[in-house]
C-alpha positions, 0 to 999 in steps of 0.5 A: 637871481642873475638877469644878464651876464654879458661876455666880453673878450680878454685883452692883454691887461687881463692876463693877470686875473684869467692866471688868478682863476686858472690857477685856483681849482689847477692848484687843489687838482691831483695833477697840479700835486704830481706836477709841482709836489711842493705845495708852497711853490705850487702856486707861483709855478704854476701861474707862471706856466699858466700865463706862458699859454695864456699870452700865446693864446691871445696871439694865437686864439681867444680868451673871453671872460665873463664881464663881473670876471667871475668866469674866463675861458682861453682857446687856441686856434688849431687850424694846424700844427700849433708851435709851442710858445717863443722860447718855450723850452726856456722859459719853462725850463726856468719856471719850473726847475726840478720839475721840468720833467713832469711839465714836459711829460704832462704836455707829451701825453696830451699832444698824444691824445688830441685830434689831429685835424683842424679845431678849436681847442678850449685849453682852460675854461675856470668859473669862481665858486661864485653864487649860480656857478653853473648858470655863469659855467653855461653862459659863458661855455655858450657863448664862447662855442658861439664864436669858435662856431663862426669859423665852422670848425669843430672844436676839443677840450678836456675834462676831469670831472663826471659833472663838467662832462655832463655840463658840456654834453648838455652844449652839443659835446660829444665825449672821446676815449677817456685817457690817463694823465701821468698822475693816475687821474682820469680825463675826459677828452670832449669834442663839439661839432660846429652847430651841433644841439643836443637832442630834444625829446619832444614829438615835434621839431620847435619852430624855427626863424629862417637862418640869417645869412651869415657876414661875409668877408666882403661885408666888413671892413679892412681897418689895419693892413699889416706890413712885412715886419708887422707879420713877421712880428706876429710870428715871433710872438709881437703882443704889440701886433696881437693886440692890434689885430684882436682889438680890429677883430672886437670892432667886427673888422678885418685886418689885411695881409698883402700876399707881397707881405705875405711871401716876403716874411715866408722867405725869412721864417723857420719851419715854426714860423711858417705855422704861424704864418698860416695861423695868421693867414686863417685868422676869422678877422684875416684877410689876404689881400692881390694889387688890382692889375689895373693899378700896376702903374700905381703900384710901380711909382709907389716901389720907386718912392719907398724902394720896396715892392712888399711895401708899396703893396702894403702901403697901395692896399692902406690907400685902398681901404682908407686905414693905416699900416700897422709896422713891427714897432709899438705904436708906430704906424705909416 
């Protein structure tokens, strides 16, 4: 019997071992057939493609992983448009080799089917053919749509099997029009409204406790203030500044985005970027931080000291919150 199975979220050094559980069932699955129909390549592949999104999703989401790791699930933040990994194109191309095509496609048909509006996405949700997988299955799904419900967005995934249908619909998910995947399998989209309960057949409402309120933004605190080349650096996929900010995020913290950083790094980002930058922006654990007008003398005398109005700004909103600014370099911190 298992008493607790506590959640934890996944790091960087946990990308290997989310691939391995990822990886097994997509491997035996019809579509990872069609995709890559060498069964002795199958699995290299398609870890590779696996941790491709898996590192975007650390930087442009969440991973939680059941603490005996028996579990993992990765989601992406959707808030908007999402831009495909840094030099995706390349990096599957080499990957994937002859079979490019079917990746490309596979990724077609699903941009096609998936809602258009703000939303969390579970991309890849595996449990171990462990003892109790359905127990493990439930936690975790719990859990995790718990802290996707904090930003009060709704939230997607798709699935292959009946069974997993079923076990999403006991979590509040509704289903969508099933669809075709191009290897001739069914799937079945699901979508999950923020504080949505499946309902009760009883005659009378449970007793309820009065909701607590919610943290605001204002009740936790600043702990890292990212700079210009700290947010540009998130843009161009930084690991160094995802970590730094998701570990900030784990303490219940907030990272600050000075608007002066803010708009100088939107003068240097592509159209790509720019998604980026408001993914960044809409992070739960962001945010944005004006110069109080009562210290423009201040703020004036640090410019003249670093010779950079952005970077006086980051450098007055440290000093503010009594943290440190995180710079585009590994490790290096003013």
């Amino acid at each position: 019997m298992i008493n607790n199975l506590p959640v934890c979220r996944a790091h960087w050094h946990d990308i290997p071992h989310i691939v391995d559980l990822v990886v097994g069932p997509f491997a035996d699955s019809a579509i990872g057939a069609w995709l890559v129909p060498d069964e002795h390549r199958r699995r290299d592949i398609l870890s590779a493609v696996v941790r491709v999104w898996t590192e975007h999703a650390l930087l442009f989401g969440e991973a939680f992983l059941l603490q005996d790791n028996s579990a993992a699930a990765v989601w992406l933040h959707r808030y908007g448009p999402l831009s495909p990994p840094t030099a995706y194109g390349e990096r599957l191309a080499v990957t994937c080799g002859e079979y490019l095509d079917r990746f490309l496609h596979l990724d077609d048909v699903l941009q096609m089917h998936r809602p258009r509006g703000p939303h969390n996405h579970l991309a890849f949700f595996t449990v171990a053919p462990t003892p109790y997988r359905v127990r493990r299955a439930s936690v975790l799904l719990a859990t995790s749509n718990a802290r996707m419900g904090q930003a009060l967005l709704p939230t997607y995934t798709e699935l292959t099997t009946l069974a997993d249908r079923d076990l999403y619909a006991r979590h509040g998910y509704v289903p969508l029009e099933p669809f075709t995947l191009p290897d001739g399998s069914t799937t079945y989209p699901m979508w999950r409204t923020p504080r949505q309960r499946r309902p009760r057949d009883r005659s009378f409402p449970p007793a309820t406790r009065p909701a607590e309120p919610a943290p605001t933004l204002n009740d936790r605190p600043i702990r890292l203030i990212l700079d210009t080349s700290a947010i540009l650096g998130f843009t161009e996929g930084s690991t160094a500044v995802g970590e730094a900010i998701a570990k900030v995020a784990d303490d219940g913290c907030l990272f600050g985005l000075p608007v002066m950083c803010l708009a100088e790094a939107a003068r240097s980002v592509t159209d790509t970027d720019t998604d980026r930058l408001d993914l960044l922006v809409n992070h739960p654990a962001a945010a944005v931080l004006t110069v109080d007008p009562l210290q423009w003398k201040t703020l004036a005398a640090t410019h003249r000291a670093v010779g950079r109005l952005d970077t006086a700004g980051a450098l007055l909103a440290a000093a503010g919150n009594d943290c440190r600014v995180l710079t585009d370099q590994p490790g290096r911190w003013r």
